[in-house]
PyMOL commands that place a pseudoatom at each C-alpha (Angstrom):
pseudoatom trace, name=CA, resn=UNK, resi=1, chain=A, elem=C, hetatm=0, pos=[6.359, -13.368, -6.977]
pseudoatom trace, name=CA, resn=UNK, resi=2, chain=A, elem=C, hetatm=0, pos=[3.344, -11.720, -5.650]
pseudoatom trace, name=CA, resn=UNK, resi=3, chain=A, elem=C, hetatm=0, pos=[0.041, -12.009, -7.657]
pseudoatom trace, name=CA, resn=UNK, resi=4, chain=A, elem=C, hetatm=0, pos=[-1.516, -9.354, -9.765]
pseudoatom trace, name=CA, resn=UNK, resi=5, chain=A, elem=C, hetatm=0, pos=[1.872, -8.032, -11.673]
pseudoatom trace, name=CA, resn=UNK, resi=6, chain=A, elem=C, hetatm=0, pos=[1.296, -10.779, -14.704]
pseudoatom trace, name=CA, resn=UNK, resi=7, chain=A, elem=C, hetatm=0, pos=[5.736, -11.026, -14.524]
pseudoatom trace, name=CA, resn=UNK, resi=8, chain=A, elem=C, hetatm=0, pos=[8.911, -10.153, -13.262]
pseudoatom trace, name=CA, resn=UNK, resi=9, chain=A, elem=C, hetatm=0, pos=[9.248, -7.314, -15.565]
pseudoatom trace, name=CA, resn=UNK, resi=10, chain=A, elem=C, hetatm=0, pos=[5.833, -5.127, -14.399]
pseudoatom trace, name=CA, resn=UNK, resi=11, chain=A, elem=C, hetatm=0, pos=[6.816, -6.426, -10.765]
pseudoatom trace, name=CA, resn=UNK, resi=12, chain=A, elem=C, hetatm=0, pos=[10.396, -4.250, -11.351]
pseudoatom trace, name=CA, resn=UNK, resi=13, chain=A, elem=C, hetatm=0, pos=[8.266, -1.568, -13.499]
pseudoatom trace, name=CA, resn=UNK, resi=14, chain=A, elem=C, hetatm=0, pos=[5.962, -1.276, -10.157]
pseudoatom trace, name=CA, resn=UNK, resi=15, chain=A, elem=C, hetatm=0, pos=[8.725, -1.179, -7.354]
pseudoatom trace, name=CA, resn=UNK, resi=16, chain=A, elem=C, hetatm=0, pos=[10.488, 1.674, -9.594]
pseudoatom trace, name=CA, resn=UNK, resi=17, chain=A, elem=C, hetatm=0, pos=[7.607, 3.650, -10.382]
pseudoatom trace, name=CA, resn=UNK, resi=18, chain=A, elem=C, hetatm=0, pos=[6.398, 3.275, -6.218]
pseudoatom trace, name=CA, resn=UNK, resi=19, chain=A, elem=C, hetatm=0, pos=[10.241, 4.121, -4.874]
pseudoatom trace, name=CA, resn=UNK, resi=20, chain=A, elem=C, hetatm=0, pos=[10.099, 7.104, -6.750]
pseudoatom trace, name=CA, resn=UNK, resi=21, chain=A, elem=C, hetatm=0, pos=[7.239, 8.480, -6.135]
pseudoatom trace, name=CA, resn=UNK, resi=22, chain=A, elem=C, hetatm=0, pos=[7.776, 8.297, -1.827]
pseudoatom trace, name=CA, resn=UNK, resi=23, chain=A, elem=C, hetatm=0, pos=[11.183, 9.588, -2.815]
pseudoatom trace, name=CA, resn=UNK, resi=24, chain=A, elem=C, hetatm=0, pos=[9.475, 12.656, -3.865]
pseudoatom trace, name=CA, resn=UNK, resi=25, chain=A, elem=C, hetatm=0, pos=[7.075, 12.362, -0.691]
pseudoatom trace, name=CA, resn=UNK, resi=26, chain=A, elem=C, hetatm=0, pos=[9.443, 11.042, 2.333]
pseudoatom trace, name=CA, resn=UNK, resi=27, chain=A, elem=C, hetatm=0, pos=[12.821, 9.570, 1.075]
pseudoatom trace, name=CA, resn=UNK, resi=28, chain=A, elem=C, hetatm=0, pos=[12.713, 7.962, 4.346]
pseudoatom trace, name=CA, resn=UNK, resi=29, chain=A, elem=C, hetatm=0, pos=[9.425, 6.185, 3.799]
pseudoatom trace, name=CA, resn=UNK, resi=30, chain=A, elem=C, hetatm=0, pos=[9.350, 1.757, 3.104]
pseudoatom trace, name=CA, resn=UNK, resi=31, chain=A, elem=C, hetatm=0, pos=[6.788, 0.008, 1.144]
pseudoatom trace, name=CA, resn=UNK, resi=32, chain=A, elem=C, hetatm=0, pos=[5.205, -3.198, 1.372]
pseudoatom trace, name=CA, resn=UNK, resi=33, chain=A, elem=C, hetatm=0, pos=[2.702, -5.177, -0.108]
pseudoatom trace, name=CA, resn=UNK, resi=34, chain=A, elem=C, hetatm=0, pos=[-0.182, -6.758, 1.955]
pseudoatom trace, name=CA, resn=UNK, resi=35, chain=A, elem=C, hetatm=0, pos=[-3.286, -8.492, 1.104]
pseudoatom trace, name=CA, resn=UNK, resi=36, chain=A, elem=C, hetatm=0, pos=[-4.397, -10.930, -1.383]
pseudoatom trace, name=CA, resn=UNK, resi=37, chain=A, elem=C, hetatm=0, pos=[-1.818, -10.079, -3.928]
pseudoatom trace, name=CA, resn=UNK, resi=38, chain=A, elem=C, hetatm=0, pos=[0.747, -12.245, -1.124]
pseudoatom trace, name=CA, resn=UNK, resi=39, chain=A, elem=C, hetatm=0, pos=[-1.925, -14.648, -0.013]
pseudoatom trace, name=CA, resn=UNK, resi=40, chain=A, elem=C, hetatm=0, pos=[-3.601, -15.546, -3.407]
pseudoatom trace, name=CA, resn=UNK, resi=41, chain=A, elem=C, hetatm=0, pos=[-6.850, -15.540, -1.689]
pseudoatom trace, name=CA, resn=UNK, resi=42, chain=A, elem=C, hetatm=0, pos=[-9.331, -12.723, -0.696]
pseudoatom trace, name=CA, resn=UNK, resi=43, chain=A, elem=C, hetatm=0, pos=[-9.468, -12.567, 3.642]
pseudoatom trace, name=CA, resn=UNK, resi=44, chain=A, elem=C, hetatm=0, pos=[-12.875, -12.723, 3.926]
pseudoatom trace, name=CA, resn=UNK, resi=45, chain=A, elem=C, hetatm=0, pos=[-13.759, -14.991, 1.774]
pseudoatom trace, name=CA, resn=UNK, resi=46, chain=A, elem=C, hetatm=0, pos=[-10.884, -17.376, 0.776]
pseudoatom trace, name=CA, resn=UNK, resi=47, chain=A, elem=C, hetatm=0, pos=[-11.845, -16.703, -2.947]
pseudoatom trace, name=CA, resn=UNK, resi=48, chain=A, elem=C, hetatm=0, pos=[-8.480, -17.146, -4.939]
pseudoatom trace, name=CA, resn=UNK, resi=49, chain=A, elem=C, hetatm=0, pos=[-7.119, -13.657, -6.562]
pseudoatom trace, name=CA, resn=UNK, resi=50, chain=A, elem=C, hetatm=0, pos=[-8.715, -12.436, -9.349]
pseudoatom trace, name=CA, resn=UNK, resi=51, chain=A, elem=C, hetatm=0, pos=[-11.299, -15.204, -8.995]
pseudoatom trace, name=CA, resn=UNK, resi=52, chain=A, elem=C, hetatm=0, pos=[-14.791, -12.762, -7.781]
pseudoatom trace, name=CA, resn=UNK, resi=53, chain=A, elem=C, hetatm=0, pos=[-13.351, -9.510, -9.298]
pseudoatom trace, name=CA, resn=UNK, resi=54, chain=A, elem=C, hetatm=0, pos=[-10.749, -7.867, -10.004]
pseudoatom trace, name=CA, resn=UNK, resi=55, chain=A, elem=C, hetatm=0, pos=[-8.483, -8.204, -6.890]
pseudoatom trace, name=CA, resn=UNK, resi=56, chain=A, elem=C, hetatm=0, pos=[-6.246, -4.481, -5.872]
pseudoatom trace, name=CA, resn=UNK, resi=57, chain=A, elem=C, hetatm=0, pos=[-3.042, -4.205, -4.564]
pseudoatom trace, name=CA, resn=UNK, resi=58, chain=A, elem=C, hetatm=0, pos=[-2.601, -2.915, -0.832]
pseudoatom trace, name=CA, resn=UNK, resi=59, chain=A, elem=C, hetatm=0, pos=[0.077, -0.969, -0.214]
pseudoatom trace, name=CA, resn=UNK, resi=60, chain=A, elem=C, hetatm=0, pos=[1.670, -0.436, 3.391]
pseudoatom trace, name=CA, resn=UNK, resi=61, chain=A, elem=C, hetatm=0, pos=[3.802, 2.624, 3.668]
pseudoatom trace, name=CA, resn=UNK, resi=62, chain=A, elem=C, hetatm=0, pos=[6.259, 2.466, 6.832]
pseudoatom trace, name=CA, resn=UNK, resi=63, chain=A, elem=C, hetatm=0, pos=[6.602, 6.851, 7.304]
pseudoatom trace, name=CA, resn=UNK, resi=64, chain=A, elem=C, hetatm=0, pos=[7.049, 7.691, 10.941]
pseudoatom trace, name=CA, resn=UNK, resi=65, chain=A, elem=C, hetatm=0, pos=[6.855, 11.470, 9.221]
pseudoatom trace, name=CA, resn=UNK, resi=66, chain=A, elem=C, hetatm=0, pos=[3.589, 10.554, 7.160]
pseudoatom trace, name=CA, resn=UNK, resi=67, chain=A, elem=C, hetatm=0, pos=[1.495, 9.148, 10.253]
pseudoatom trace, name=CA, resn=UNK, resi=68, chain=A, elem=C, hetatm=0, pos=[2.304, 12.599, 12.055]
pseudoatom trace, name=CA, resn=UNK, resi=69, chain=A, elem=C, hetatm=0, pos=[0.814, 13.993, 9.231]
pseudoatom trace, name=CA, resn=UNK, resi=70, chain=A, elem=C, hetatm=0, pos=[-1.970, 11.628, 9.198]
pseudoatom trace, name=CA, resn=UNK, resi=71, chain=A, elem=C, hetatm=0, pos=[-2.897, 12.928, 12.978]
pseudoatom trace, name=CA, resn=UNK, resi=72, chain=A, elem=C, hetatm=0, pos=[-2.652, 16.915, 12.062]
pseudoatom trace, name=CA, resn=UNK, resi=73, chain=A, elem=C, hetatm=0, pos=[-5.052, 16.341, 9.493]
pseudoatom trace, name=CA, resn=UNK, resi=74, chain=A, elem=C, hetatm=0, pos=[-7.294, 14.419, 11.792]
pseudoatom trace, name=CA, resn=UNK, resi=75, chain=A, elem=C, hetatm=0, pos=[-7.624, 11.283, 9.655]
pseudoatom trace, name=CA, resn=UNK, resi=76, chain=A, elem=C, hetatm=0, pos=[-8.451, 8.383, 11.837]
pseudoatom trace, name=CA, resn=UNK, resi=77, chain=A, elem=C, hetatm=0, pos=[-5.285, 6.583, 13.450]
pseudoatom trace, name=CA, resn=UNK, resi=78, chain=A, elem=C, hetatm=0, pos=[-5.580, 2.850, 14.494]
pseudoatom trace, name=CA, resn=UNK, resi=79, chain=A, elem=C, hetatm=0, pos=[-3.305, 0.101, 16.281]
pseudoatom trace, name=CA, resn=UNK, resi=80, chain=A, elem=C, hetatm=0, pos=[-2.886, 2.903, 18.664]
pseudoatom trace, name=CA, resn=UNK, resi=81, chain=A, elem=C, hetatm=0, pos=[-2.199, 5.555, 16.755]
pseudoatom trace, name=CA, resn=UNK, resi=82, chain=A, elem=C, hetatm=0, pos=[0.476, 3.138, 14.531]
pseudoatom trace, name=CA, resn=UNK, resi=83, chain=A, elem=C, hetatm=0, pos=[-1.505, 3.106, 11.106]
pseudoatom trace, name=CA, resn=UNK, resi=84, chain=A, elem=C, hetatm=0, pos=[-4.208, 5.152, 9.110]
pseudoatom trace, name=CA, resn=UNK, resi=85, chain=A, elem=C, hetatm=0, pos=[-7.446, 3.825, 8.315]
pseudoatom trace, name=CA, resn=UNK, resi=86, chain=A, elem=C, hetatm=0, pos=[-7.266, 2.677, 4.301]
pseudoatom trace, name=CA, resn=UNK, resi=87, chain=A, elem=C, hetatm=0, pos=[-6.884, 6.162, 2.802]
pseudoatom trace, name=CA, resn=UNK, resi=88, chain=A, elem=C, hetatm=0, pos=[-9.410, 7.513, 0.095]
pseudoatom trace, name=CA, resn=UNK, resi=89, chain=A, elem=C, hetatm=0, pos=[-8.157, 9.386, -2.847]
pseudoatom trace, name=CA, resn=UNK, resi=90, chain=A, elem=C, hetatm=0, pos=[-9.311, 12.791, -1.245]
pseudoatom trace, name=CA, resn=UNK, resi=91, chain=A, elem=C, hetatm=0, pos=[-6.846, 11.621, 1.677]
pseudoatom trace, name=CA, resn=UNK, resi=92, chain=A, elem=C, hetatm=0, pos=[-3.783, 10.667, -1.100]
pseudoatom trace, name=CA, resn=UNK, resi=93, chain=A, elem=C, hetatm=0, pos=[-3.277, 14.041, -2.651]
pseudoatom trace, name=CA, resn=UNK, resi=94, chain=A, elem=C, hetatm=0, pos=[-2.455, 16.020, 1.039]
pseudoatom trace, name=CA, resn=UNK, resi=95, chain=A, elem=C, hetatm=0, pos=[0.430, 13.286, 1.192]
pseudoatom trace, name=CA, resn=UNK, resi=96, chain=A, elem=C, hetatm=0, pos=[1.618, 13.909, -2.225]
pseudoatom trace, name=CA, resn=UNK, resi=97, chain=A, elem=C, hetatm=0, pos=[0.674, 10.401, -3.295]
pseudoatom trace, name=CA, resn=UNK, resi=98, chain=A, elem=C, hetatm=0, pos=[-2.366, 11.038, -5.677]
pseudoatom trace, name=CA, resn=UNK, resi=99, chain=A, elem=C, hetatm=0, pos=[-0.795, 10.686, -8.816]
pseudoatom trace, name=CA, resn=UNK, resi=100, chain=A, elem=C, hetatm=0, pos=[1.179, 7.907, -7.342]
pseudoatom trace, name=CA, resn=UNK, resi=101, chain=A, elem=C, hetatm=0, pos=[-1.618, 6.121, -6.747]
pseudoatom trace, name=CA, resn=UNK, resi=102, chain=A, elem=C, hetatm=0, pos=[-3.283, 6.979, -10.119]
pseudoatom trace, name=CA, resn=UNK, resi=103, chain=A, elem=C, hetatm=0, pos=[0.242, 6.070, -11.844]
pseudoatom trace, name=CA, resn=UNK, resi=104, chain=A, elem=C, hetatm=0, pos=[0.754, 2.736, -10.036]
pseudoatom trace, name=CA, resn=UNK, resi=105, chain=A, elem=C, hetatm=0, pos=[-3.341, 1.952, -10.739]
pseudoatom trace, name=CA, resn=UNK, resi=106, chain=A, elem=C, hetatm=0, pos=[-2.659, 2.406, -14.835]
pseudoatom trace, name=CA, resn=UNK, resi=107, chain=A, elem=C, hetatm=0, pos=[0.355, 0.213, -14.796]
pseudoatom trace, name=CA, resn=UNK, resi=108, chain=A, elem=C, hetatm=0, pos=[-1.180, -2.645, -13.190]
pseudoatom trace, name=CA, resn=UNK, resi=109, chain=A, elem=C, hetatm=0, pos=[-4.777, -1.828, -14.273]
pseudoatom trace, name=CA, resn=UNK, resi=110, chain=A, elem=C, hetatm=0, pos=[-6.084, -2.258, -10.690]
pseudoatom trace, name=CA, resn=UNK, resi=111, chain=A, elem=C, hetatm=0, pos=[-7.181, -0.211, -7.775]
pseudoatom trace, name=CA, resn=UNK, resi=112, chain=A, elem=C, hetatm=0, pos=[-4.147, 0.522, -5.428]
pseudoatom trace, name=CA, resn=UNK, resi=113, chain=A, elem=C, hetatm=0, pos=[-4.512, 1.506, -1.562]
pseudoatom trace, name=CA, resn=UNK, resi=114, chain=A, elem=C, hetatm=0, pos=[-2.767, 3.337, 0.797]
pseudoatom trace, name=CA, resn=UNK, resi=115, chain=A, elem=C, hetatm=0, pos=[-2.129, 2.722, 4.785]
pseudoatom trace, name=CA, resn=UNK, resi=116, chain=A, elem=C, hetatm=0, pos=[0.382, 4.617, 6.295]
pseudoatom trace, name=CA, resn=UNK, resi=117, chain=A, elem=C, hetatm=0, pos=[1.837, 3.171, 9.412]
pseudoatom trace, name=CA, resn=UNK, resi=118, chain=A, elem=C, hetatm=0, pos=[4.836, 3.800, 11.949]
pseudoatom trace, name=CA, resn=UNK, resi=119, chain=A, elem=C, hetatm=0, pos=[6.803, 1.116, 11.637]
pseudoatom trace, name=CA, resn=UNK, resi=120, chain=A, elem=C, hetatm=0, pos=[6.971, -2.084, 10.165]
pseudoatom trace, name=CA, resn=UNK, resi=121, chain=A, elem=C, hetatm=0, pos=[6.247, -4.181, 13.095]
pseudoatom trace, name=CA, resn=UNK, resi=122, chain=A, elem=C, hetatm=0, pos=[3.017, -2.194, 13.078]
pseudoatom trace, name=CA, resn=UNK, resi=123, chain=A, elem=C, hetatm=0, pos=[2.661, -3.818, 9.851]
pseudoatom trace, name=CA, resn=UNK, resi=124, chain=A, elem=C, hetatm=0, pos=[3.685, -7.087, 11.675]
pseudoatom trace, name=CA, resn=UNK, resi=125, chain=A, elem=C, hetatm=0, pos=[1.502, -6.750, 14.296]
pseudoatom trace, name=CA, resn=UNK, resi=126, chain=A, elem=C, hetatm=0, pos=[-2.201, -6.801, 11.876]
pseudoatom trace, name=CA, resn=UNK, resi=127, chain=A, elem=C, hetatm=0, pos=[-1.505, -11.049, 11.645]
pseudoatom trace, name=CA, resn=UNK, resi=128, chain=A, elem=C, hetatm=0, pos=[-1.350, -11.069, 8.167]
pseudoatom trace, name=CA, resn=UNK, resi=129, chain=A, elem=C, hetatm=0, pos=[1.295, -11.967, 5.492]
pseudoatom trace, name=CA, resn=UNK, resi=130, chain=A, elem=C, hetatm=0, pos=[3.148, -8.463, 4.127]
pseudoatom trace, name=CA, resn=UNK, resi=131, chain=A, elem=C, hetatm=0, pos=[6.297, -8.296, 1.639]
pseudoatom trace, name=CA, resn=UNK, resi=132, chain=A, elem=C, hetatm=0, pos=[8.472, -5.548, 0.878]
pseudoatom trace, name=CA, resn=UNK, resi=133, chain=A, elem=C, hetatm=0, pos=[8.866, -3.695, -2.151]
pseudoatom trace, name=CA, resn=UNK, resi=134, chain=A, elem=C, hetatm=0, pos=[12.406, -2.597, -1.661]
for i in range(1, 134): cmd.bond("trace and resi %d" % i, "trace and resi %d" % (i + 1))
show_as sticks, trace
zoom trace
């Protein structure tokens, strides 16, 4: 189980709440989890989850449609134009996911963040550990 959902239960309670919500935004769209909530330890640092502060949960959504989006609106595109920069809230609400993100943030009483990217081996190719959230 990844860290930061405390059980089973608000691990279900998350993936339902997250499918959802990018039903209602791209019912084509896949999300993962990334970061220290698979690892157990911060990147940067190696501190263990939760250890420092209060560790969030990043979120990689897989939306072909989204990242075309992404471009219109001019937000920065990376990995060759296969993933958005970490999105800030004023980014989330264009995409329909603001009060996803502001949902899936009281349920699990941490920060959630949002990267849109192409395809999952776009997600692959970054060199770090990812799950999905199907």
């Amino acid at each position: 189980m990844p860290w930061g959902f405390g059980s089973v239960n608000k691990l279900r309670e998350f993936k339902s709440t997250l499918s959802a919500g990018l039903a209602n935004v791209d019912p084509e769209a896949e999300a993962f989890l990334r970061g220290s909530a698979v690892t157990g330890k911060n990147s940067q640092s190696g501190a263990p989850f939760d250890s420092v502060k209060r560790s969030d949960l990043d979120l990689a959504i897989v939306s072909p449609k989204l990242v075309k989006k992404a471009k219109a609106m001019g937000i920065e595109l990376r990995s060759r134009g296969n993933r958005t920069v970490a999105l800030y809230p004023v980014h989330l609400r264009p995409f329909g996911l603001s009060d996803l993100a502001n949902t899936l943030s009281k349920q699990t009483n941490r920060k959630v963040s949002f990267m849109i990217y192409a395809s999952e081996s776009a997600i692959k190719d970054r060199g770090t550990p990812y799950i999905s959230l199907r």
